[in-house]
C-alpha positions in Angstrom: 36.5 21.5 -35.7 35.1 18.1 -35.9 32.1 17.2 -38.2 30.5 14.2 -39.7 30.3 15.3 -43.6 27.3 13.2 -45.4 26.8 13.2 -49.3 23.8 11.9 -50.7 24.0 10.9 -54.2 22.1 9.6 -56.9 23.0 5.5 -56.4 24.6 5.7 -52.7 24.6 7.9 -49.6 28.5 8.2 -47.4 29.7 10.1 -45.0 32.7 10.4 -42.4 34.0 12.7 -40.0 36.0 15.4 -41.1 38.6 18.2 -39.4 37.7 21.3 -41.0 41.0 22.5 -40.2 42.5 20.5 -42.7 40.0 18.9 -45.0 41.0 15.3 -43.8 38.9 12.3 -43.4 39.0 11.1 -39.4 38.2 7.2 -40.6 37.2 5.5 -43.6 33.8 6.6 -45.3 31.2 4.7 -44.5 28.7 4.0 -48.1 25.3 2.5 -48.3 24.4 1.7 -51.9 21.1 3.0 -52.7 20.7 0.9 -55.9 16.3 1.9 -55.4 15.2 5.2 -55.1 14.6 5.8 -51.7 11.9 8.2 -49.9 12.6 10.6 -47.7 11.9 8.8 -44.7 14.0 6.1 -45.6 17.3 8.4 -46.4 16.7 10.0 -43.2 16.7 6.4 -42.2 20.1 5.7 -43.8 21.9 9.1 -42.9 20.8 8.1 -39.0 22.8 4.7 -39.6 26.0 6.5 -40.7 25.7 9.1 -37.6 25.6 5.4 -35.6 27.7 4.2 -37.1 30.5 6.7 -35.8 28.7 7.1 -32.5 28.4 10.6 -33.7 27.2 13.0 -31.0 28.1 16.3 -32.6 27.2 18.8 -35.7 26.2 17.2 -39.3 26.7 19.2 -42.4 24.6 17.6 -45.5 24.9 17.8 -49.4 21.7 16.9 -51.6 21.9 16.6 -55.1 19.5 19.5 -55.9 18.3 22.7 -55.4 18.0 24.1 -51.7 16.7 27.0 -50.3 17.0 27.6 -46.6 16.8 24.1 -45.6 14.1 23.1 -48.1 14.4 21.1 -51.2 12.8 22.7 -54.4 14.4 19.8 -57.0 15.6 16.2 -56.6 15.9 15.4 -60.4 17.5 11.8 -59.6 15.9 11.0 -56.1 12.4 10.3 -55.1 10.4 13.3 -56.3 8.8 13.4 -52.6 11.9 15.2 -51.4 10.2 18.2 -53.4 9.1 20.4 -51.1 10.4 18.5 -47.8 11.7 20.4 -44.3 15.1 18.7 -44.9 17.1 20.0 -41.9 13.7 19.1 -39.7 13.6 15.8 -41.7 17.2 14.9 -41.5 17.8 17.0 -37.5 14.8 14.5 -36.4 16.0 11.0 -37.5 20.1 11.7 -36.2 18.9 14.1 -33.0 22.0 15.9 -34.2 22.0 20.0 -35.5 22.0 19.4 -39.3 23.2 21.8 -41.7 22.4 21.2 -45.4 24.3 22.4 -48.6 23.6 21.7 -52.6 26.1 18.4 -53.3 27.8 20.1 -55.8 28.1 23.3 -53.8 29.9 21.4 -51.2 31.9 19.6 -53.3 33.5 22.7 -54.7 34.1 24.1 -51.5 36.2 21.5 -50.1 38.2 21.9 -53.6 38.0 25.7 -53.2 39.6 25.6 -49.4 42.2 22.6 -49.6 41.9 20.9 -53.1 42.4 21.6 -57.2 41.2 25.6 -56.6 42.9 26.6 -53.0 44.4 29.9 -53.5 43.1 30.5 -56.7 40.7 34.0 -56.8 39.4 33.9 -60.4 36.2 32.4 -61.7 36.1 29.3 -61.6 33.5 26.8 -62.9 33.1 23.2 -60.8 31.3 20.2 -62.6 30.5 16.8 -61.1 30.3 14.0 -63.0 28.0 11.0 -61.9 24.7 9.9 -61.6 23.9 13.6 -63.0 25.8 16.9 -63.5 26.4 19.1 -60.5 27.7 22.3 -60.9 28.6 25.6 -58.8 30.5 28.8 -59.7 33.2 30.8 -57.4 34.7 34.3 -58.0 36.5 36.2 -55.4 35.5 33.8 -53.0 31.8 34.0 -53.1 30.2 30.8 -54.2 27.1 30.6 -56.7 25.3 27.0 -56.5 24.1 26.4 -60.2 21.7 24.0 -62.1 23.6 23.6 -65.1 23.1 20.0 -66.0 19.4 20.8 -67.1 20.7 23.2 -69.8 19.4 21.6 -73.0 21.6 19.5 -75.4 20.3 17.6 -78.1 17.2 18.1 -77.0 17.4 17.1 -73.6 18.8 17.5 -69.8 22.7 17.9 -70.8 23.2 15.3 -67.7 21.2 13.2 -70.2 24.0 13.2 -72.7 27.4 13.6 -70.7 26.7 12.3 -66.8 29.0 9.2 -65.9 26.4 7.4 -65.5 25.3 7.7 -69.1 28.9 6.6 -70.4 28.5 3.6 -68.3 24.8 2.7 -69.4 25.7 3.3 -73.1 28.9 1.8 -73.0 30.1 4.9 -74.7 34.2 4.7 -75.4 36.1 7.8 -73.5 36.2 9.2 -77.3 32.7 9.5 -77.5 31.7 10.4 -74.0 34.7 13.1 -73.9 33.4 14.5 -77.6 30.2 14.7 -76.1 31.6 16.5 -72.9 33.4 18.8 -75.1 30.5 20.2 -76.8 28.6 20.8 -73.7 31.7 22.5 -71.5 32.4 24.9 -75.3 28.4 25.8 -74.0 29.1 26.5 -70.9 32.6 28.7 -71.6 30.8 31.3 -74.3 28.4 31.9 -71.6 30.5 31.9 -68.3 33.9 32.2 -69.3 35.8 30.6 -66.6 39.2 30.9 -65.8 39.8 27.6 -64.3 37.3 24.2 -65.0 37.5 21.4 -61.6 36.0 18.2 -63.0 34.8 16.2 -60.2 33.4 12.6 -59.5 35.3 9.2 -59.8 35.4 9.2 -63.4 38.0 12.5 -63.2 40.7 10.2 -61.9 41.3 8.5 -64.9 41.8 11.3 -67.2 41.3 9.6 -70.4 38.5 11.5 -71.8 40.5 15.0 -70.7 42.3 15.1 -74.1 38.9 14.8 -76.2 37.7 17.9 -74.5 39.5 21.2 -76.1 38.2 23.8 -73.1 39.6 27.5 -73.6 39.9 27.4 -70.0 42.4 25.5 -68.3 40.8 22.1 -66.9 42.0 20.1 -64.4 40.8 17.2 -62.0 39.6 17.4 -58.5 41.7 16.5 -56.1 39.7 15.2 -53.6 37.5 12.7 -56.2 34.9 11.3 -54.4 35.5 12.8 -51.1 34.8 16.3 -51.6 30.7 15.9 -51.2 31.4 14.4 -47.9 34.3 17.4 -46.8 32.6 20.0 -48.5 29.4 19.3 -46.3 31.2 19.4 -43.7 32.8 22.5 -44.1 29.8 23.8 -44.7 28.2 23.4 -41.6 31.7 24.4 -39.8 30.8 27.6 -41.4 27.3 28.0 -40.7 27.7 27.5 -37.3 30.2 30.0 -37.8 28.1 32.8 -39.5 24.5 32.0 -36.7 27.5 32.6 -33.7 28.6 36.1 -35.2 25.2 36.8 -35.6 24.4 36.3 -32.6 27.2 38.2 -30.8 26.2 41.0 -33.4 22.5 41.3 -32.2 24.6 41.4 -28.4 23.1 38.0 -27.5 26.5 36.5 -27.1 28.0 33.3 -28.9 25.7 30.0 -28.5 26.8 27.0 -27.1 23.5 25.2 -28.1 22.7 23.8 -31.8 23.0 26.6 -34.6 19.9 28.0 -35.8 18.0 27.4 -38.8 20.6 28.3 -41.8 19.7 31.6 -44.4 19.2 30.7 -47.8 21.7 33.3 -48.6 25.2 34.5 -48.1 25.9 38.4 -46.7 27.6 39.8 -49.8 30.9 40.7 -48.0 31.0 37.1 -46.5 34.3 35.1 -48.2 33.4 31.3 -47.9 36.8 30.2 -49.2 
């Protein structure tokens, strides 16, 4: 299947089309900095010019850096606070005309690692953190996925994204010493309450590797695989399956499959339901 994947993010939104069979990118990403917050109308705005830019005619899958229920957003910690509370797959659906599904960032981003990247094949419980203008996180086990808010724990008496995003190593000018010290400390948190089996780092900063030897994790850690493409795979992957899950619905109820836009996503996922 054949999906444009779009990942919002805290200082630029991209997106490309994607084959969900394989997790590949079907042309370049297309990026538009976002170097000012923007307001919802305007990202809807800026998601519309990627769609055009690809000519894209078909289903959008959607990651947002914050909490989502359904297809509304609850949090938007580094966004425009007016995203609190907004219709985003109405607010999205509208300014593309496209079916939109829409996904936590992070969530998405460990899914595309889950299906083709650092975690593929791998059933224990695992712990997915992204590293950039804040802290994304997400939990798998058995193939169920858990989208978590684990950047707001406190540390130091603050947001831990506060002390050990990527973007606070680049503001502070903090040596890969300190800023993997500091990482440290918050993923020894993390592991004496979760006790993962397997730690993905994500966001650019996990291809270089040079603060992986100042962090001592019990768990074994390892980069992702796809970097800075898995918020734009993973959201497409997501709407591959949610379009997916409204068909068997459908043919469950004995309405038969539909060949129109999916219907308005659940905020949850049937227990027996493997998304990986």
């Amino acid at each position: 299947m054949k999906v444009l994947g779009i990942d919002i993010g805290g200082s630029a939104i991209k997106g490309a089309p994607v084959d969900t069979s394989t997790g590949r990118l079907l042309s370049d990403r297309f990026k538009i900095e976002t170097p000012l917050l923007l307001s919802p109308s305007e990202m809807a705005d800026a998601a519309g010019m990627i769609a055009a830019h690809f000519r894209w005619r078909g289903p959008v899958g959607m990651g947002f850096p914050g909490v989502i229920h359904g297809g509304t957003i609850l949090t938007s910690a580094n966004l425009d606070k007016k995203f609190i509370g907004c219709d985003a797959i109405k607010l999205f659906g509208k300014a593309m005309g496209l079916a939109v599904a829409l996904a936590n960032a992070a969530a998405a981003a460990g899914l595309a690692e889950m299906r083709f990247g650092a975690g593929r094949n791998f059933s224990g419980k695992v712990l997915m953190l992204t590293l950039g203008t804040g802290v994304g996180s997400v939990l798998f086990f058995r193939g169920c996925l858990f989208p978590c808010e684990l950047g707001h724990l406190q540390m130091d008496g603050k947001d831990a994204e506060r002390r050990v995003a990527a973007s606070v190593k680049h503001r502070k000018d903090l040596s890969w010493k300190e800023w993997g010290t500091r990482l440290g400390r918050y993923i020894e948190t993390l592991e004496n309450v979760l006790w993962p089996e397997l730690i993905i780092i994500g966001g650019i900063s996990a291809k270089h590797g040079k603060f992986f030897k100042y962090v001592k994790p019990r768990a074994r850690m390892v980069p992702a695989e796809f970097l800075n493409e898995a918020g734009v795979v993973g959201a497409a992957l997501w709407a591959e399956r949610e379009r997916r899950t409204s068909r068997g619905r459908a043919q469950a109820a004995g309405r038969g499959p539909r060949n129109g836009p999916a219907p308005r996503p659940s905020s949850g996922t049937p227990a027996h339901q493997s998304l990986v």
